[in-house]
N, CA, C and O atoms as CSV, one atom per row, in Angstrom:
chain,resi,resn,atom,element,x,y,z
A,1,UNK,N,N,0.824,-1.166,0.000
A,1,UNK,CA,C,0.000,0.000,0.000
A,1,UNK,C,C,0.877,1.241,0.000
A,1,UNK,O,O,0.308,2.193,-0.534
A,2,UNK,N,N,2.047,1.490,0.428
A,2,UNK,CA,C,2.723,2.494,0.632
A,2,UNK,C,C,3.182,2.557,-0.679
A,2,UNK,O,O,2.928,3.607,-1.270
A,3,UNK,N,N,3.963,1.459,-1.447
A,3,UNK,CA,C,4.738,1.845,-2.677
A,3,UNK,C,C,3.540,2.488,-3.537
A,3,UNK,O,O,3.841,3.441,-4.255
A,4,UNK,N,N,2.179,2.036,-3.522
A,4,UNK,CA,C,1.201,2.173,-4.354
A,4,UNK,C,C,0.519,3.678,-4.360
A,4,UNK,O,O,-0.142,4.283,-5.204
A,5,UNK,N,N,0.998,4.020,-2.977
A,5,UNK,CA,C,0.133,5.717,-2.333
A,5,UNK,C,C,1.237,6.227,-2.637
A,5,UNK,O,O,0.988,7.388,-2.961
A,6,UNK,N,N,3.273,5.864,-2.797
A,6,UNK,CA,C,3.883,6.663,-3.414
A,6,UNK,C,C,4.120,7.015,-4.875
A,6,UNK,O,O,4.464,8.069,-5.411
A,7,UNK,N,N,3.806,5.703,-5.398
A,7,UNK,CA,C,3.530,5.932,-6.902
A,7,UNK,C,C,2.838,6.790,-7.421
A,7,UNK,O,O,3.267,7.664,-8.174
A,8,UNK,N,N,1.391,6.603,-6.991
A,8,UNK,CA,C,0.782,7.371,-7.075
A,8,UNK,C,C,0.991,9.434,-7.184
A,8,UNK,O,O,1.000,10.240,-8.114
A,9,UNK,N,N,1.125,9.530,-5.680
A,9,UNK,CA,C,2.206,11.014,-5.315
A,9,UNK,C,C,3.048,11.212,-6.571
A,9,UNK,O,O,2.613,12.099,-7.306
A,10,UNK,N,N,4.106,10.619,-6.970
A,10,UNK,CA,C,5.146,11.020,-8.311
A,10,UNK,C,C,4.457,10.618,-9.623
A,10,UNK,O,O,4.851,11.381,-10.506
A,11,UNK,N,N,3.734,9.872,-10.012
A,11,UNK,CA,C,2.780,10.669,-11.235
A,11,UNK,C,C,1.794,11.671,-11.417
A,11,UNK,O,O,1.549,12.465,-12.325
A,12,UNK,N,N,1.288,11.419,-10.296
A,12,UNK,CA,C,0.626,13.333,-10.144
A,12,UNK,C,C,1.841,13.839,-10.382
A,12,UNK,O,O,2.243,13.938,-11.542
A,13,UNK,N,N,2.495,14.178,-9.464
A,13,UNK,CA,C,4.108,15.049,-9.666
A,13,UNK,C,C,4.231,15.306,-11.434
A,13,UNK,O,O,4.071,16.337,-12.086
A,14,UNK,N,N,4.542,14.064,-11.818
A,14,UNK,CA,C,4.764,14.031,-13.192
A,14,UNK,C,C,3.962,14.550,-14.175
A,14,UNK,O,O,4.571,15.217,-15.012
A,15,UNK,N,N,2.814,14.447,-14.321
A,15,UNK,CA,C,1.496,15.593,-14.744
A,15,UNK,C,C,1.878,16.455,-14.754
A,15,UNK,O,O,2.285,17.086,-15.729
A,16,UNK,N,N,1.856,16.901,-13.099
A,16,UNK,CA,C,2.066,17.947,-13.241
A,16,UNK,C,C,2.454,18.845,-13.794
A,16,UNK,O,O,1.844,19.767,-14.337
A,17,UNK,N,N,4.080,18.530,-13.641
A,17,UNK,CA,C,5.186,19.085,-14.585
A,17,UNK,C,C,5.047,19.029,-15.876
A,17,UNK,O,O,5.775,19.856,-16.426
A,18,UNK,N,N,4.395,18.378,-16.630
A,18,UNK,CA,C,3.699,17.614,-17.937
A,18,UNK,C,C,3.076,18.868,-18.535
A,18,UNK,O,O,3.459,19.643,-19.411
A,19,UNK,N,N,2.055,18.813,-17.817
A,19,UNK,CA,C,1.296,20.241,-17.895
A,19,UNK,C,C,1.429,21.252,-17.745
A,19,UNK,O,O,0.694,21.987,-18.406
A,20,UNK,N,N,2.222,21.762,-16.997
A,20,UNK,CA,C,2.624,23.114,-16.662
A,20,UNK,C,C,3.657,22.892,-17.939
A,20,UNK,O,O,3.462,23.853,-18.683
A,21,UNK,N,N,4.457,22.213,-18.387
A,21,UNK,CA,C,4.978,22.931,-19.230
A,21,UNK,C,C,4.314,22.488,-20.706
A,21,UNK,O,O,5.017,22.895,-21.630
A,22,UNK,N,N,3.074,21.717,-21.163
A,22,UNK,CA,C,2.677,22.021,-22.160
A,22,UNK,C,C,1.595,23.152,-22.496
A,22,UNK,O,O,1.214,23.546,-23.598
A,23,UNK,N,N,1.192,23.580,-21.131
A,23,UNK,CA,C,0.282,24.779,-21.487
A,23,UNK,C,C,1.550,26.169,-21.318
A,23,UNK,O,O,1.165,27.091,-20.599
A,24,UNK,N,N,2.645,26.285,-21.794
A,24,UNK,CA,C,3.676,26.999,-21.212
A,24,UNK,C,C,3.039,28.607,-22.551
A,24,UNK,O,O,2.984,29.815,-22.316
A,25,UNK,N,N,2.753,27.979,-23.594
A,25,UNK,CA,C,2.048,28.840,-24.484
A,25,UNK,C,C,1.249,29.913,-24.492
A,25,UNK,O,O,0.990,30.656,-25.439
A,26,UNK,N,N,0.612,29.984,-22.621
A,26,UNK,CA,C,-0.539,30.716,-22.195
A,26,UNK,C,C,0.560,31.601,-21.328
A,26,UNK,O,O,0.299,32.804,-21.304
A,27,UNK,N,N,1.831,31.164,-20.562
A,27,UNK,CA,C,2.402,32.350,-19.989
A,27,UNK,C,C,3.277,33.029,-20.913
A,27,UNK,O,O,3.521,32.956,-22.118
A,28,UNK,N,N,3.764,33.894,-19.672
A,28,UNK,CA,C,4.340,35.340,-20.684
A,28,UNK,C,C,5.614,34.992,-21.191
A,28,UNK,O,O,5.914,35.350,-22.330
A,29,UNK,N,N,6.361,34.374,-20.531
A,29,UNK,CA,C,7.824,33.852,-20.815
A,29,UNK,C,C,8.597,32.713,-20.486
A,29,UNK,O,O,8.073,31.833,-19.802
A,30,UNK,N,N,10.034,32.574,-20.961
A,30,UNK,CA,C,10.314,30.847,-21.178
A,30,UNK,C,C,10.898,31.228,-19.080
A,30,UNK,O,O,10.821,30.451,-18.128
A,31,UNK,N,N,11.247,32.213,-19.105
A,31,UNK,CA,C,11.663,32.289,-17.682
A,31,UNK,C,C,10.380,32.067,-16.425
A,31,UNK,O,O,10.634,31.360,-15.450
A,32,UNK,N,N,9.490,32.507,-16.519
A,32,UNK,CA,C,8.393,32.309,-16.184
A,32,UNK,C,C,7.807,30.730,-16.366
A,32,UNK,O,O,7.163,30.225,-15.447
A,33,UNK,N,N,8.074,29.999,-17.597
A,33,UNK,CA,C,8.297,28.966,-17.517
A,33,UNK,C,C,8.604,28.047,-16.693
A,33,UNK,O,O,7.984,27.121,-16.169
A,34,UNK,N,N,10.087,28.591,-16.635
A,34,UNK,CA,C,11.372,27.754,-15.354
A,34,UNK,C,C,10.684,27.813,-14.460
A,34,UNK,O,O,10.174,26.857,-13.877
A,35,UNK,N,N,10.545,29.127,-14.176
A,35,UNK,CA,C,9.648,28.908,-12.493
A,35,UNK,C,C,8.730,28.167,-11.993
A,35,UNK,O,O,8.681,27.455,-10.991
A,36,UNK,N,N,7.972,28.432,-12.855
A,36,UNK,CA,C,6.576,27.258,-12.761
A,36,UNK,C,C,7.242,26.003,-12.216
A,36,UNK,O,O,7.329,25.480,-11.105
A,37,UNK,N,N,7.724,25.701,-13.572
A,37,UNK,CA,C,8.092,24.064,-13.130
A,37,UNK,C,C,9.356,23.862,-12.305
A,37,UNK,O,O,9.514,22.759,-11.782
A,38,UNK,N,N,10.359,24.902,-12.119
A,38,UNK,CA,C,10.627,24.592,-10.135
A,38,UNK,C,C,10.205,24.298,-9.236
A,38,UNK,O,O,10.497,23.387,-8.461
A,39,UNK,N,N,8.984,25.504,-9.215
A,39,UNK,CA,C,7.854,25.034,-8.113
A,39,UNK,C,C,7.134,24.065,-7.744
A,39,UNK,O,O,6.880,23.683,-6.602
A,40,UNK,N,N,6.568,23.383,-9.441
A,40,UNK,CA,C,5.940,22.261,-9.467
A,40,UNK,C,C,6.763,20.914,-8.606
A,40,UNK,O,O,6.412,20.174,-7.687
A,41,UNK,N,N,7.901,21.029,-9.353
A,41,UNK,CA,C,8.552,20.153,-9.095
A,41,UNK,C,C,9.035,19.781,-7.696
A,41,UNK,O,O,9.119,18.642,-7.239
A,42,UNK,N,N,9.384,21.109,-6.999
A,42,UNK,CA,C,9.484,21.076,-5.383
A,42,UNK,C,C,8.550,20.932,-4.666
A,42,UNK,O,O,8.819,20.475,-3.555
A,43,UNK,N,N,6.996,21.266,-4.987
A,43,UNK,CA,C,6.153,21.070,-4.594
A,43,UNK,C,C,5.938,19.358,-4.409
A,43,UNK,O,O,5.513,18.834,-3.379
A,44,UNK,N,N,6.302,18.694,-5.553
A,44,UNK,CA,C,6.067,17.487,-5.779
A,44,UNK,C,C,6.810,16.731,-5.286
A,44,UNK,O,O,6.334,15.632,-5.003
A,45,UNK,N,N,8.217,16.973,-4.986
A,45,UNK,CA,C,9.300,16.827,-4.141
A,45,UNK,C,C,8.532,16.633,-2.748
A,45,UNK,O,O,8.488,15.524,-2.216
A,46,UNK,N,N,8.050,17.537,-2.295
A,46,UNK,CA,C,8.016,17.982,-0.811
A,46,UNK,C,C,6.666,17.135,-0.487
A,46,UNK,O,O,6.412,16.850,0.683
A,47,UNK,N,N,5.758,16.716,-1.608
A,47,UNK,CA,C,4.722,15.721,-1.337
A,47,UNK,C,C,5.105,14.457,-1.063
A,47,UNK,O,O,4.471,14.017,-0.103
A,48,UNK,N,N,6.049,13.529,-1.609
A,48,UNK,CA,C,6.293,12.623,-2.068
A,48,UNK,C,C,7.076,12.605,-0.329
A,48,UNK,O,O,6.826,11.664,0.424
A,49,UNK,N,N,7.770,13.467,0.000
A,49,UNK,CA,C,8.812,12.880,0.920
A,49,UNK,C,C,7.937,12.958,2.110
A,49,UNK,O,O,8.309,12.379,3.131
A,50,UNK,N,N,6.708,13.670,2.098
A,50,UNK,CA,C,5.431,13.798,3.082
A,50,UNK,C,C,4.962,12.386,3.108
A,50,UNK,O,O,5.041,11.699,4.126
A,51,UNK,N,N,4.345,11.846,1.684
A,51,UNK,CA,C,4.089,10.257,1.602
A,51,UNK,C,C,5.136,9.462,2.221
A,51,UNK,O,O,4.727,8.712,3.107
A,52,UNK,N,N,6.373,9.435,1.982
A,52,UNK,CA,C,7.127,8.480,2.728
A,52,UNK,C,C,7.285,8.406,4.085
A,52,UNK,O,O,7.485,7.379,4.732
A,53,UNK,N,N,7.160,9.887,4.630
A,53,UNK,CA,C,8.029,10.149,5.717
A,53,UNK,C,C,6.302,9.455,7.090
A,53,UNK,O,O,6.443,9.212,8.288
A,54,UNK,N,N,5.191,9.362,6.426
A,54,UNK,CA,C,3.939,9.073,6.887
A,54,UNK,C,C,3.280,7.432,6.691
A,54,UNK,O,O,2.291,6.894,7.188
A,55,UNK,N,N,4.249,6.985,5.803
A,55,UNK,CA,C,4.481,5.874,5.427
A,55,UNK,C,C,5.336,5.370,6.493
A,55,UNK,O,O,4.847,4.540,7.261
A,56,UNK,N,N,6.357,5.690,6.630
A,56,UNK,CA,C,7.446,5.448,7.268
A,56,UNK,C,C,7.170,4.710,8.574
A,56,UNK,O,O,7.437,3.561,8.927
A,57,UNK,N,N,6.260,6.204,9.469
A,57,UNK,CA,C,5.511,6.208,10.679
A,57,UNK,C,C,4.773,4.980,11.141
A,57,UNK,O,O,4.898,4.285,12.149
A,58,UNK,N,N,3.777,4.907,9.863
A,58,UNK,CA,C,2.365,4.108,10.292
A,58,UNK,C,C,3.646,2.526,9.717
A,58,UNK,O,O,3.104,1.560,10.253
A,59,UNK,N,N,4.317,2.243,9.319
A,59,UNK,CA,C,5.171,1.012,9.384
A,59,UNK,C,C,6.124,1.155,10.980
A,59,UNK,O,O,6.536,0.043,11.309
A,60,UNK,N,N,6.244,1.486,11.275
A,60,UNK,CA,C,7.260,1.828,12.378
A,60,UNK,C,C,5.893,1.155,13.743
A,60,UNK,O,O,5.945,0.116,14.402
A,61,UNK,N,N,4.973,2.085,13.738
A,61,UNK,CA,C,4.013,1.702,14.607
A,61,UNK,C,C,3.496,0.557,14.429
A,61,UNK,O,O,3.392,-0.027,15.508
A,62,UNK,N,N,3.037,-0.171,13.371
A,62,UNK,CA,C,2.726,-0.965,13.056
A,62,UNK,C,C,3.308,-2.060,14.173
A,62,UNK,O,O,2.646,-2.460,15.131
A,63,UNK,N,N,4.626,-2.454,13.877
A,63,UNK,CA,C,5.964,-3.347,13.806
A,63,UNK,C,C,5.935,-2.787,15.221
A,63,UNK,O,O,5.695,-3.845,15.804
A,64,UNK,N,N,6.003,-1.941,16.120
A,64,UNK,CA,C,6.181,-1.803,17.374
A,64,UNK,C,C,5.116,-2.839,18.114
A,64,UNK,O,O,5.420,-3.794,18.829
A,65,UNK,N,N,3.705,-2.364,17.725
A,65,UNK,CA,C,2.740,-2.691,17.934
A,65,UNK,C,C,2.224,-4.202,17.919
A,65,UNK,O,O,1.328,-4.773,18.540
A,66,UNK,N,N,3.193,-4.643,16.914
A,66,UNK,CA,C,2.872,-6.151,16.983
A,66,UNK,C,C,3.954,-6.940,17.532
A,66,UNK,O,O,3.801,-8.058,18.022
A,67,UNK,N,N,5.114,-6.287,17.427
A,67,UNK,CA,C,6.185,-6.763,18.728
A,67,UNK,C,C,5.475,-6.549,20.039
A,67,UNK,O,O,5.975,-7.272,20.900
A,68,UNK,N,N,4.661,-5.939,20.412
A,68,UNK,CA,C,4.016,-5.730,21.872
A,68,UNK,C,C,3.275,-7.087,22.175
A,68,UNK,O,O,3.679,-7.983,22.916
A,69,UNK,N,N,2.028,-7.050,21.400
A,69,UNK,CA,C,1.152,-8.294,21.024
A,69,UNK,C,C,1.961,-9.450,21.467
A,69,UNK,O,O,1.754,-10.085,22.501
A,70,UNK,N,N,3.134,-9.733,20.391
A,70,UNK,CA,C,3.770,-10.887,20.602
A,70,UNK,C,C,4.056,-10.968,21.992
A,70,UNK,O,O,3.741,-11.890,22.743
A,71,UNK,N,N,4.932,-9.504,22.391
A,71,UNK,CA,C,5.516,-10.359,24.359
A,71,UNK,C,C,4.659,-10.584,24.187
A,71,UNK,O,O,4.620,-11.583,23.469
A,72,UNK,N,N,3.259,-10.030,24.566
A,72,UNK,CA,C,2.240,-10.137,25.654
A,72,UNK,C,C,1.734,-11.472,25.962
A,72,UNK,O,O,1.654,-12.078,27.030
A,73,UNK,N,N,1.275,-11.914,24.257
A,73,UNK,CA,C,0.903,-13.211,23.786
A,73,UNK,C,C,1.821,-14.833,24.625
A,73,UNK,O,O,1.277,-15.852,25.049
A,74,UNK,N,N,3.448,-14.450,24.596
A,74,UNK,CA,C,4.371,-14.939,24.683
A,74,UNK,C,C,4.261,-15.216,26.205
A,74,UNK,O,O,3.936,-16.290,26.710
A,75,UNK,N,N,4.637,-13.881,26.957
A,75,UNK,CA,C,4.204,-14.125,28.192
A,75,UNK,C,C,3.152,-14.667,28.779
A,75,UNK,O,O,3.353,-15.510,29.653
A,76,UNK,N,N,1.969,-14.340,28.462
A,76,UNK,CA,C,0.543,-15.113,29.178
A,76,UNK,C,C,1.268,-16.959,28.497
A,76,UNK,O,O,1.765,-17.676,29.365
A,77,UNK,N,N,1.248,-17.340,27.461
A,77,UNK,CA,C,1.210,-18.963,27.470
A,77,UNK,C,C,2.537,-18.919,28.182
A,77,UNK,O,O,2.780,-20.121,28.071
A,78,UNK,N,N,3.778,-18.348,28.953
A,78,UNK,CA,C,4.945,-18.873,29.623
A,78,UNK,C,C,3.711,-19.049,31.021
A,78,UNK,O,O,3.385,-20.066,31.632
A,79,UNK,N,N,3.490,-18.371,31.096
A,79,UNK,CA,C,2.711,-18.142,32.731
A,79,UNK,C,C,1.406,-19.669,32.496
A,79,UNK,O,O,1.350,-20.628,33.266
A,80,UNK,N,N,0.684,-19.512,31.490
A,80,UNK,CA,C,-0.157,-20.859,31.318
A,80,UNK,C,C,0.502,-22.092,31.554
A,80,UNK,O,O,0.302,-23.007,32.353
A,81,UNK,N,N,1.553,-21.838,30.429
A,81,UNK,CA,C,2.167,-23.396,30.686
A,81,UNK,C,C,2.992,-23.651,31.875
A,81,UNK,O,O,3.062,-24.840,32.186
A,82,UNK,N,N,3.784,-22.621,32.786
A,82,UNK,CA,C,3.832,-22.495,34.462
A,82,UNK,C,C,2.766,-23.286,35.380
A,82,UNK,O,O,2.992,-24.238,36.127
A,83,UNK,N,N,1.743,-22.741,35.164
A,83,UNK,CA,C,0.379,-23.301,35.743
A,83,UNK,C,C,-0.050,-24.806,35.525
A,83,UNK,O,O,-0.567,-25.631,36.278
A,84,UNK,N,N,0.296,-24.842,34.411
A,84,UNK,CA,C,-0.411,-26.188,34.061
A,84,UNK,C,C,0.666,-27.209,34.900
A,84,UNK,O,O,0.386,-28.004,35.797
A,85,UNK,N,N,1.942,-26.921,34.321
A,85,UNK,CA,C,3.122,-27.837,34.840
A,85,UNK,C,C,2.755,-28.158,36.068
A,85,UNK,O,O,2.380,-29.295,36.357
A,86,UNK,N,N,2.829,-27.143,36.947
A,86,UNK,CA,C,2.376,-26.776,38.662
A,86,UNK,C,C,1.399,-28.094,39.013
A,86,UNK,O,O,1.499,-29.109,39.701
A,87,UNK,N,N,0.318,-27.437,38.069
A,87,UNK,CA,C,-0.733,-28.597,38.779
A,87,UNK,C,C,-0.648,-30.022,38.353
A,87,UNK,O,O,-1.387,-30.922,38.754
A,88,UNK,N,N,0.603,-30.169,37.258
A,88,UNK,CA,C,0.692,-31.541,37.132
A,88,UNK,C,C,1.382,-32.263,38.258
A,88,UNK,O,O,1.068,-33.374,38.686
A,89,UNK,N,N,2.497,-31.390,38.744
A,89,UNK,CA,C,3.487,-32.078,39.660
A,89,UNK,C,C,2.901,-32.056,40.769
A,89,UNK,O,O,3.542,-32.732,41.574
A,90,UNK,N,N,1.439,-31.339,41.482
A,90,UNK,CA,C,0.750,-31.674,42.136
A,90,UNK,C,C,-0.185,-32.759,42.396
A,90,UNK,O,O,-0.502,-33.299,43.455
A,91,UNK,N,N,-0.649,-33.008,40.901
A,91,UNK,CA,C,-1.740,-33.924,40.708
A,91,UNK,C,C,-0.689,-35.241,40.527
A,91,UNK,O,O,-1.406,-36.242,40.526
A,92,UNK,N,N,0.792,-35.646,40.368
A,92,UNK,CA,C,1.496,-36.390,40.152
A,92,UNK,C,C,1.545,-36.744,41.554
A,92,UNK,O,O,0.939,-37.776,41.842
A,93,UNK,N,N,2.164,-36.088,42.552
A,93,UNK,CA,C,2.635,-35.793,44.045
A,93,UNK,C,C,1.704,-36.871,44.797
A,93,UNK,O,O,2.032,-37.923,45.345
A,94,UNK,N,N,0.233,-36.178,44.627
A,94,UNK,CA,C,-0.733,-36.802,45.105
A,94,UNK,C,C,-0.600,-38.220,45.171
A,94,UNK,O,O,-0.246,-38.966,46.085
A,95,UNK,N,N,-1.107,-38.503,43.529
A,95,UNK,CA,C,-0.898,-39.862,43.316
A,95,UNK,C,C,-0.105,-40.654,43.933
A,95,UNK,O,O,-0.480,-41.589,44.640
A,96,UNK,N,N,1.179,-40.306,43.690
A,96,UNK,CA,C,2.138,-41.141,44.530
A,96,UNK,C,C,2.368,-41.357,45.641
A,96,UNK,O,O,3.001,-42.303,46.109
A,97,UNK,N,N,1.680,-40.163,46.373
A,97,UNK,CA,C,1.563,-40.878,47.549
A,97,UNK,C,C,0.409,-41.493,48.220
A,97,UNK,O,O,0.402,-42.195,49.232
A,98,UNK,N,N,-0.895,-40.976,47.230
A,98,UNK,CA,C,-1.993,-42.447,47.691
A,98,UNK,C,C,-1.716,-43.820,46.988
A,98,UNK,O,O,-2.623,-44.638,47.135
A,99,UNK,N,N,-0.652,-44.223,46.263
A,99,UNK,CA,C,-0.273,-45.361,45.766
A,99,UNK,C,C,1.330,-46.214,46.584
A,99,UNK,O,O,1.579,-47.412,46.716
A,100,UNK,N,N,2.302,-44.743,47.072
A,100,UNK,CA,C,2.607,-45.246,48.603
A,100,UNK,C,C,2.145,-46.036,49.501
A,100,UNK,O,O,2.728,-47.021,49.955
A,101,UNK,N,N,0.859,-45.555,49.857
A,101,UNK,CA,C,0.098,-45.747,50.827
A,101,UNK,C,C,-0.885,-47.136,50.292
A,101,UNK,O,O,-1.859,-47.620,50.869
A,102,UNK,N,N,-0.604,-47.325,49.717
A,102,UNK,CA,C,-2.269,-48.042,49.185
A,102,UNK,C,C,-0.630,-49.793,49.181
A,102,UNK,O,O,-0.914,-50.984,49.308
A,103,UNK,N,N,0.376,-49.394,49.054
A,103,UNK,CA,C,1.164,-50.299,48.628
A,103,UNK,C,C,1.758,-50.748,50.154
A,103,UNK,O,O,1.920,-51.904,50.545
A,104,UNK,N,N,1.964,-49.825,50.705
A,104,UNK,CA,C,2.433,-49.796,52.391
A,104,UNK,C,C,1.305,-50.587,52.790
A,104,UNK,O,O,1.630,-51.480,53.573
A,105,UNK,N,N,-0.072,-50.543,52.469
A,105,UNK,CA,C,-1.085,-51.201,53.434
A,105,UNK,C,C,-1.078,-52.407,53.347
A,105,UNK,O,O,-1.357,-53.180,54.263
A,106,UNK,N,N,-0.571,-52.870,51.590
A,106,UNK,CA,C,-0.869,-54.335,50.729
A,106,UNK,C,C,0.431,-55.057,51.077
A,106,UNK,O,O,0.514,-56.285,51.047
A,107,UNK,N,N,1.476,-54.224,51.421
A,107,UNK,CA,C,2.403,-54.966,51.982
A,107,UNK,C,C,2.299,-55.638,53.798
A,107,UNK,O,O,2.318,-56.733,54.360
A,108,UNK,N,N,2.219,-54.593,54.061
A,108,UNK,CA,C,1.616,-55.252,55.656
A,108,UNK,C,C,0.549,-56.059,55.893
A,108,UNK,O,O,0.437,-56.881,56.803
A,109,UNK,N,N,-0.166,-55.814,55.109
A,109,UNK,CA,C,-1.407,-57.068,55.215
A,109,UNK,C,C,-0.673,-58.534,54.806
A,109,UNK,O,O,-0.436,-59.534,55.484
A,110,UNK,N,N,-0.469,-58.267,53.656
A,110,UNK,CA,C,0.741,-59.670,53.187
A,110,UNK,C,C,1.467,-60.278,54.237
A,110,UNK,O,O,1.510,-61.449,54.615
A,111,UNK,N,N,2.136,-59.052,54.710
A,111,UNK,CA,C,3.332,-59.721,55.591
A,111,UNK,C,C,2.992,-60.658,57.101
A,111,UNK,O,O,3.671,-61.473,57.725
A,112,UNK,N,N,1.413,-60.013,57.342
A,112,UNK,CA,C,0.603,-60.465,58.410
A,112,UNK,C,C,0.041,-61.638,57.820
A,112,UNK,O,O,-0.444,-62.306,58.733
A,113,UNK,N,N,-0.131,-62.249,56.613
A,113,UNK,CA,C,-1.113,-63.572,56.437
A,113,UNK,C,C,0.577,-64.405,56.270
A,113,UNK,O,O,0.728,-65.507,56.797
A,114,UNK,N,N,1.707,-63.760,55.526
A,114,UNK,CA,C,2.496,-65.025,55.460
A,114,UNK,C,C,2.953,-65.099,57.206
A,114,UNK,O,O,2.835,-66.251,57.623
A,115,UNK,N,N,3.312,-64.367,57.991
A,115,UNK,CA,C,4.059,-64.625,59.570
A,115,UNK,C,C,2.506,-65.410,59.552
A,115,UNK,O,O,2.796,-66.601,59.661
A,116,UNK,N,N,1.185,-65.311,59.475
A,116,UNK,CA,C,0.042,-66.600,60.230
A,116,UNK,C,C,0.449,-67.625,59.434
A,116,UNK,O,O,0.910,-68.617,59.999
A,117,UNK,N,N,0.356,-67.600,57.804
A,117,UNK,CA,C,0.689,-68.943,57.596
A,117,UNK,C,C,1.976,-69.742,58.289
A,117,UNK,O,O,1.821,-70.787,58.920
A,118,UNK,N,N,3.383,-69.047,58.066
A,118,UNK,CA,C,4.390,-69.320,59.040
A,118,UNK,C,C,4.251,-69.732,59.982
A,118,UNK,O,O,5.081,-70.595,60.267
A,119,UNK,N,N,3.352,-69.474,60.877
A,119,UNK,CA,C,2.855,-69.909,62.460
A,119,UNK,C,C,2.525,-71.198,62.396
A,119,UNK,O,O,3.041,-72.256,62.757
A,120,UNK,N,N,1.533,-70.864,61.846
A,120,UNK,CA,C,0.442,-72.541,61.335
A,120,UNK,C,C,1.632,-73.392,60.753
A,120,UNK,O,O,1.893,-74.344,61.488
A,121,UNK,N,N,2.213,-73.328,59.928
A,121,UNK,CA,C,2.905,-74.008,59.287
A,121,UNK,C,C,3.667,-74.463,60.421
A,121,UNK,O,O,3.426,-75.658,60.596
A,122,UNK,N,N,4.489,-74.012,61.267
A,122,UNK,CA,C,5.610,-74.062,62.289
A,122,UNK,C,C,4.850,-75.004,63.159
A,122,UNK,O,O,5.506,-76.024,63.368
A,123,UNK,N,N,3.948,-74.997,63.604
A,123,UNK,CA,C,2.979,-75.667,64.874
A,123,UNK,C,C,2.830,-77.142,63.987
A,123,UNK,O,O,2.843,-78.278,64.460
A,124,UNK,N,N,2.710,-76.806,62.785
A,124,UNK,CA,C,1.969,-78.346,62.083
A,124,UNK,C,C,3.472,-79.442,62.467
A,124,UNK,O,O,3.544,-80.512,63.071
A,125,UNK,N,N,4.495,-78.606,61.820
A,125,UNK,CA,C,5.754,-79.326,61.723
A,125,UNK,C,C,5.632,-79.826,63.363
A,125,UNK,O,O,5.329,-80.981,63.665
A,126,UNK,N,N,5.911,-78.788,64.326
A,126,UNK,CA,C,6.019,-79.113,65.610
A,126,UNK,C,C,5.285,-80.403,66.067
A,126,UNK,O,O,5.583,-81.320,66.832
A,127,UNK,N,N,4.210,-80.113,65.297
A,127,UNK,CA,C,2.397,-81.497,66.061
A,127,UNK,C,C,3.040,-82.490,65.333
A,127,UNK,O,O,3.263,-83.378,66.156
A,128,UNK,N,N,3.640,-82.981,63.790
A,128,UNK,CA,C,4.038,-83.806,63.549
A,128,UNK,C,C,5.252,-84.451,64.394
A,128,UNK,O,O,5.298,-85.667,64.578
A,129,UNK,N,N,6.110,-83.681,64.837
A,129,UNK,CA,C,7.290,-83.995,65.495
A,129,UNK,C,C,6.801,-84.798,66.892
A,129,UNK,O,O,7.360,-85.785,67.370
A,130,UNK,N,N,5.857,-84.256,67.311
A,130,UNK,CA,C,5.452,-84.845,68.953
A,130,UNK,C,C,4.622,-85.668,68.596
A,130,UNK,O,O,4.266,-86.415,69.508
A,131,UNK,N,N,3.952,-85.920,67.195
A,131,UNK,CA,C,3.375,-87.146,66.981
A,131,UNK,C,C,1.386,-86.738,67.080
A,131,UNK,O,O,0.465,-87.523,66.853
A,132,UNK,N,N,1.324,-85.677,67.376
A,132,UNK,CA,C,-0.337,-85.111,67.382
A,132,UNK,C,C,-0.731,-85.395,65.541
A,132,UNK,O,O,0.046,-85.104,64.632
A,133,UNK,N,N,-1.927,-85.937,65.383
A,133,UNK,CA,C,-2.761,-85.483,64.382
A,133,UNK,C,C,-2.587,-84.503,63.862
A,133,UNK,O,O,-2.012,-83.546,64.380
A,134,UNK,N,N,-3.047,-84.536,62.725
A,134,UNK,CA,C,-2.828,-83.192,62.040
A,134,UNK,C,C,-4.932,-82.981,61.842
A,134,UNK,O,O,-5.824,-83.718,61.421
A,135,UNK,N,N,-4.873,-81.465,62.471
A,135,UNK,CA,C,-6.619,-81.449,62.496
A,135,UNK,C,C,-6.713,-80.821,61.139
A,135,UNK,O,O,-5.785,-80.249,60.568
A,136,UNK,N,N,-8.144,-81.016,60.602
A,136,UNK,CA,C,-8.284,-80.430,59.036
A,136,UNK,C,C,-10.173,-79.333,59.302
A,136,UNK,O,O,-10.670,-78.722,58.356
């Protein structure tokens, strides 16, 4: 859009000058002439570097403006994905330790039926040794 709004600016320009010096027939002299199309021409000068220099701007802002966006954008998902992590190593934490626990219980229960079987077992050997029945 800018090359297109400056193009624009320097063929007007160019007209301009176009014209001013083919209607040159209607002024009084070739010096009078010159002038004209100095003027034109600086005039057209001084437009053109108005187009750029406004061009320039609204690109400058632009490009600031969407470098902003980006941190901003950038920052909020660092801070999301912060959060999320957080509550994973929480929701991980947890787990492991109701599966600690759930394993601590399954072990002690275990360890309590093999020491009864052990018992029983130990007494049977013993009742065989002294010669008792074995009860069923």
């Amino acid at each position: 859009m800018h090359i297109r709004k400056t193009g624009s600016i320097v063929l007007a320009s160019a007209f301009t000058v176009f014209l001013s010096t083919g209607f040159a027939l209607a002024q009084d002299s070739a010096k009078q002439d010159m002038k004209t199309a100095g003027t034109d021409t600086k005039n057209a000068a001084k437009d053109t570097g108005h187009a750029v220099s406004t061009g320039s701007k609204k690109a400058y802002d632009k490009t600031a403006s969407g470098t902003k966006t980006a941190a901003d954008k950038t920052a909020g998902g660092t801070k999301t994905a912060y959060h999320k992590t957080e509550n994973g190593t929480k929701t991980a934490t947890d787990k492991t330790v109701n599966g600690t626990k759930t394993v601590g219980k399954d072990v002690g229960h275990g360890t309590k039926v093999a020491a009864k079987d052990t018992a029983n077992e130990t007494k049977k050997v013993g009742d065989k040794i002294e010669g008792k029945p074995n009860p069923q």
